[in-house]
C-alpha positions in Angstrom: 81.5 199.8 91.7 80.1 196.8 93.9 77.8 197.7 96.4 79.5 197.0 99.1 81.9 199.9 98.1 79.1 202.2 97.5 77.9 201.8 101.0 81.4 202.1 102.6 82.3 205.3 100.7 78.6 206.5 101.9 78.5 210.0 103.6 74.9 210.9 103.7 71.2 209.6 103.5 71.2 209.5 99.4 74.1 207.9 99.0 73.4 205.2 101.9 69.8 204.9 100.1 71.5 204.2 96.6 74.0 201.7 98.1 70.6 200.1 99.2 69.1 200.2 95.8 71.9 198.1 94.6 71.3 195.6 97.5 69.7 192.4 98.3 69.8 189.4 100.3 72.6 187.7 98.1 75.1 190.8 97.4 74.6 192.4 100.7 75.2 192.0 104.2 72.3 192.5 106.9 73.7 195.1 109.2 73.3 197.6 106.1 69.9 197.3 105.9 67.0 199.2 107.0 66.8 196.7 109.7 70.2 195.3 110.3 68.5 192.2 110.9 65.8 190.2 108.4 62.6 191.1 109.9 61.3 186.9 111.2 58.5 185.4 109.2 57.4 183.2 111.9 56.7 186.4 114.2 55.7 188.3 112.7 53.0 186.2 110.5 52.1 185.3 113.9 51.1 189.3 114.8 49.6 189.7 111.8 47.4 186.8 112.5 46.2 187.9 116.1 45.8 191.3 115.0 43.3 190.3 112.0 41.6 188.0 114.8 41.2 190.9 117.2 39.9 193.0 114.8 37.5 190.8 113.8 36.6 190.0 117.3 36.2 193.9 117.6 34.0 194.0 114.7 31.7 190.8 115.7 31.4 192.4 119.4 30.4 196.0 118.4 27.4 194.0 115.8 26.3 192.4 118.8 25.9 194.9 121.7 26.2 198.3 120.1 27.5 199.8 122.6 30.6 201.4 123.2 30.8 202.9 119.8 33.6 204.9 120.2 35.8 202.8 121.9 35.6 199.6 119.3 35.7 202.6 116.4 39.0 203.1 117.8 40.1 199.5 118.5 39.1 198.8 115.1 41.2 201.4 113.7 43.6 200.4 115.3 44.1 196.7 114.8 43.6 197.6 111.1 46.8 199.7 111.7 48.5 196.9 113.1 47.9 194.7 110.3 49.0 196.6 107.6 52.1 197.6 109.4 52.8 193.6 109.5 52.4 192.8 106.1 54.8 195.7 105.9 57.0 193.5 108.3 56.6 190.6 106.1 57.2 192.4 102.5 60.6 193.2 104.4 61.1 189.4 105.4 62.0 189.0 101.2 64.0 192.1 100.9 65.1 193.8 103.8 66.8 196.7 101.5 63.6 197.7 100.0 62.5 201.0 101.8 58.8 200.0 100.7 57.9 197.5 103.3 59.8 199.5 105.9 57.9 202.8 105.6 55.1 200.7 105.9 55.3 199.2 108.8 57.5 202.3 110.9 54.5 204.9 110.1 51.3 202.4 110.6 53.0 200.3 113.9 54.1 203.5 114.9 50.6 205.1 115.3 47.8 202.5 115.6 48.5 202.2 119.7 47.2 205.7 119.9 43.9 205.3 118.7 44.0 202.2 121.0 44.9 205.0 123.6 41.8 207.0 122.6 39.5 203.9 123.0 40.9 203.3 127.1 40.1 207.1 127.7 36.3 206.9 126.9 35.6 204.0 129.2 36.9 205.9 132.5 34.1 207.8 132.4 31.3 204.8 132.3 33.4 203.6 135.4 33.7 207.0 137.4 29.5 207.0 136.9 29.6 203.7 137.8 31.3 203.9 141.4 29.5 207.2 141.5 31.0 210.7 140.3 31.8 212.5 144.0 34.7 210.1 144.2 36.5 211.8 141.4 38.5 215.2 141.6 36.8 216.1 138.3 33.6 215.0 136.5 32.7 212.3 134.3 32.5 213.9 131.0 35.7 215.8 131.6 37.9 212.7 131.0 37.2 212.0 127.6 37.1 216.0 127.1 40.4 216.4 128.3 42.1 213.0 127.0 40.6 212.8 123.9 41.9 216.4 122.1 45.4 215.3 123.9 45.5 211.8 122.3 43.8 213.8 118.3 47.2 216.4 119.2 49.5 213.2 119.8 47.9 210.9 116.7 48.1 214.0 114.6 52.1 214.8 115.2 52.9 211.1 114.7 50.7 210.8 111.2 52.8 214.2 110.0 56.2 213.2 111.2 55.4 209.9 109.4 54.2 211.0 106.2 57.3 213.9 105.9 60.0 210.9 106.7 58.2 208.8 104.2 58.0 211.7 101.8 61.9 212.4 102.6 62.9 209.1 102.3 61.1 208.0 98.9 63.2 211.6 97.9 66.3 210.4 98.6 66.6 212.8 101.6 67.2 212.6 105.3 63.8 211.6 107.1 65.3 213.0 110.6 62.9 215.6 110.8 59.9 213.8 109.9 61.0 211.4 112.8 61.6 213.8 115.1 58.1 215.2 114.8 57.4 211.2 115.3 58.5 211.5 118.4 57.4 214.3 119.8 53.7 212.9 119.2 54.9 209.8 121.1 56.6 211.4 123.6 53.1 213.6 123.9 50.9 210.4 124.2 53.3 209.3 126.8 52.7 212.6 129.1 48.8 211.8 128.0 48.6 208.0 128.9 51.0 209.0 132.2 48.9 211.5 133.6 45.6 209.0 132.6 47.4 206.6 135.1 47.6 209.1 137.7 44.2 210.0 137.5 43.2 206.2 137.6 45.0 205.8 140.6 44.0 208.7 142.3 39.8 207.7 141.5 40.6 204.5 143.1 42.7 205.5 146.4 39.9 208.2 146.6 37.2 205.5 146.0 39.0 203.5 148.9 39.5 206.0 151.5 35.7 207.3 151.5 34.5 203.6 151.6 36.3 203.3 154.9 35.1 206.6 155.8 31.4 206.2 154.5 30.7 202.7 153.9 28.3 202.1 151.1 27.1 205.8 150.9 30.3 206.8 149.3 29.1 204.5 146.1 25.9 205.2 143.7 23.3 202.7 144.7 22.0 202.5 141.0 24.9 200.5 139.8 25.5 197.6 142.8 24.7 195.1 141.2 26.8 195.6 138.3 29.7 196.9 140.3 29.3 193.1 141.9 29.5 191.2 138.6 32.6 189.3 137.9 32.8 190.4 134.4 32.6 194.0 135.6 35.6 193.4 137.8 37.3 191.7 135.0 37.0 194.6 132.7 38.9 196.5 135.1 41.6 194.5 135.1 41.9 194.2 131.9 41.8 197.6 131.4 44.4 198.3 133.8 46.6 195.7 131.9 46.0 197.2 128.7 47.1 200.9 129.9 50.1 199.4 131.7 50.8 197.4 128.2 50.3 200.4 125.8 52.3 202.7 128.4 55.4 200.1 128.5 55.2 200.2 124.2 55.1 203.9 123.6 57.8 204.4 126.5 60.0 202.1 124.6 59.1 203.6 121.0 60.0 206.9 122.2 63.7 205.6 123.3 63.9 203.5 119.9 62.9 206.1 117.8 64.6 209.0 119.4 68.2 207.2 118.6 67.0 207.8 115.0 66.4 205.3 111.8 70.5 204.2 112.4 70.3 203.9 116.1 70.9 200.7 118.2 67.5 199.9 119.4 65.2 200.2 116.0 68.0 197.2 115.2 67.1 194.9 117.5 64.3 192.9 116.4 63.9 190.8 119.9 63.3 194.3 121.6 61.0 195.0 119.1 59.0 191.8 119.4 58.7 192.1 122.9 58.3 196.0 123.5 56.1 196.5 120.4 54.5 193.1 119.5 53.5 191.3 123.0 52.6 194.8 124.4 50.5 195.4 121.8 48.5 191.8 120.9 48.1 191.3 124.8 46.3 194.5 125.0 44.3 194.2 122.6 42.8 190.5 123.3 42.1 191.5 126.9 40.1 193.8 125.8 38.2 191.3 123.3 38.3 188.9 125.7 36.4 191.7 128.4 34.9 193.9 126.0 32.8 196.9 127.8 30.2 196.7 125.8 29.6 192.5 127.5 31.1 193.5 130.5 28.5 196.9 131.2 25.4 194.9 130.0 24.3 194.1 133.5 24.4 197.3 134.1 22.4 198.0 131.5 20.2 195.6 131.5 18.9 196.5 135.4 18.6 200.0 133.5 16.6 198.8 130.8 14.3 196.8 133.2 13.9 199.6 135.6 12.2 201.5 132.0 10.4 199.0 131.4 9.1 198.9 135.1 8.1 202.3 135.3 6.5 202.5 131.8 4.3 199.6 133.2 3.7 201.5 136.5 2.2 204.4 134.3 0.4 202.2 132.4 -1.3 200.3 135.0 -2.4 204.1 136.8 -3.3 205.6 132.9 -6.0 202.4 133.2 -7.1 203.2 136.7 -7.3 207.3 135.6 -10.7 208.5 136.3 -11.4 208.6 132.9 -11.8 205.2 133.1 -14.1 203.0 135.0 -12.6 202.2 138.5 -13.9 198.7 138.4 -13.1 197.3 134.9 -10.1 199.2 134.2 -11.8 199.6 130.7 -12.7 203.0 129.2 -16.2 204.2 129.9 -18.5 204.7 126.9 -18.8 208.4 125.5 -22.2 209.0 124.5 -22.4 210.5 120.6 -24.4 213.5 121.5 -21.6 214.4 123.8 -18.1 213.7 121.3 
């Protein structure tokens, strides 16, 4: 039987699966592929390109301030995600019947963006500390406390829905539960990364109304100068367009995903380049290009050199201690008898 009647006579998951086996680019039309489409080379070698840059920005930048830890960990991790899920992409470019390259990239494009999510959560803090905490509803420490469990929850449901749909799949069985699991972690980091945006807004509008209200007082006095440096400023910016970015993605993978591995939107690849790739790349980059770890470093430089100030402060009144003499500033001589 050609395959063309094996796929037309196909009822259920196996049998579409083996009508795919039989397939390839010569025997077999596109719209019965995993795809419907041939995944573009151009494109996505492109992605593949910037995300193996960014993550090797990521990994210069954490070498060379050390700060920040958790948040390039998790940009890191997830660039590295992004890569491997577009060489996935371009395994499918050759054969876009072969379920390896597709499993690929559906599981590791699917949840890289939420360990880009955990890395945005730990900075709020460093900026609620840095405008001073009595502007925020809750403190500091509880942002990454509260976000951070949320976004472990959502990474966690998306890596099990993905391994069971890959599991089904490579068994020749339905992979809608796996996927559905999928998306209930997505729709989870959504919720998350929604109510992260409110909280952002709210710091701000609360920031705003108590320096109308209170002038400079409202703002800790310790952090001035940095909250006055352009790349500071930037930073927030850029975080703001990274949240927005990563929000707009795991909106749309939700909706693609939730119409299932046949539904209309996984088969449209200019959606996909546009919802999943742009959103992605641009927020990673602006974060490269205003990494915390450079844009805090006034900040904690003027820290550092405040340290340094004070340990020289109780230096200088060690060597004018009356245990020394008052007018050399050298120790006075201890007679043997008396050690």
């Amino acid at each position: 039987m050609e395959p063309l009647q094996i796929f037309e006579r196909a009822t259920n998951y196996t049998a579409v699966t083996n009508y795919r086996n039989h397939c390839d680019l010569d025997t077999c039309p596109l719209s019965s592929s995993y795809y419907a489409y041939r995944p573009s080379l151009g494109a996505n070698a492109t992605f593949l390109a910037l995300f193996a840059f960014s993550l090797l920005c990521f990994a210069i930048q954490a070498l060379l301030s050390r700060r920040f830890v958790g948040f390039t960990i998790a940009m890191v991790c997830g660039c590295a995600l992004e890569v491997i899920g577009y060489v996935g992409r371009i395994l499918s470019y050759n054969n876009p019947f072969d379920e390896n390259g597709f499993l690929i990239q559906i599981v590791c494009l699917t949840i890289a963006p939420a360990f880009m999510a955990a890395g945005l959560y730990l900075t709020l803090s460093r900026i609620v500390m840095t405008f001073g905490p009595d502007n925020s509803r809750i403190g500091p420490l509880s942002y990454p406390r509260i976000f951070i469990p949320c976004d472990v929850a959502s990474l966690l449901l998306q890596a099990t829905g993905g391994g069971m749909a890959s599991v089904a799949s490579h068994s020749n069985r339905s992979p809608d539960t796996g996927d559905h699991i999928m998306v209930a972690g997505l729709a989870f980091q959504v919720f998350t990364l929604l109510i992260f945006i409110v909280l952002c807004l709210d710091f701000g509008l609360k920031t705003l109304r108590r320096l109308r209200t209170m002038g400079d007082a409202a703002l800790d006095p310790r952090h001035s100068q940095l909250r006055q440096s352009l790349t500071f400023r930037a930073f927030l910016v850029a975080l703001a367009l990274a949240t927005l970015c990563i929000f707009i993605r795991s909106v749309y993978r939700v909706v693609e995903l939730g119409e299932g591995w046949q539904g209309a939107l996984i088969k449209n690849q200019n959606l996909f380049i546009g919802l999943e790739g742009v959103m992605v790349i641009v927020a990673c980059l602006v974060l490269n290009a205003f990494h915390p770890g450079i844009c805090f470093r006034e900040g904690y430089d003027i820290s550092l050199k405040k340290v340094k100030s004070k340990k020289n402060k109780e230096r200088d009144a060690e060597k004018q201690s009356p245990s020394r003499d008052g007018t050399s500033g050298e120790a006075t001589p201890v007679p043997l008898s008396e050690a």
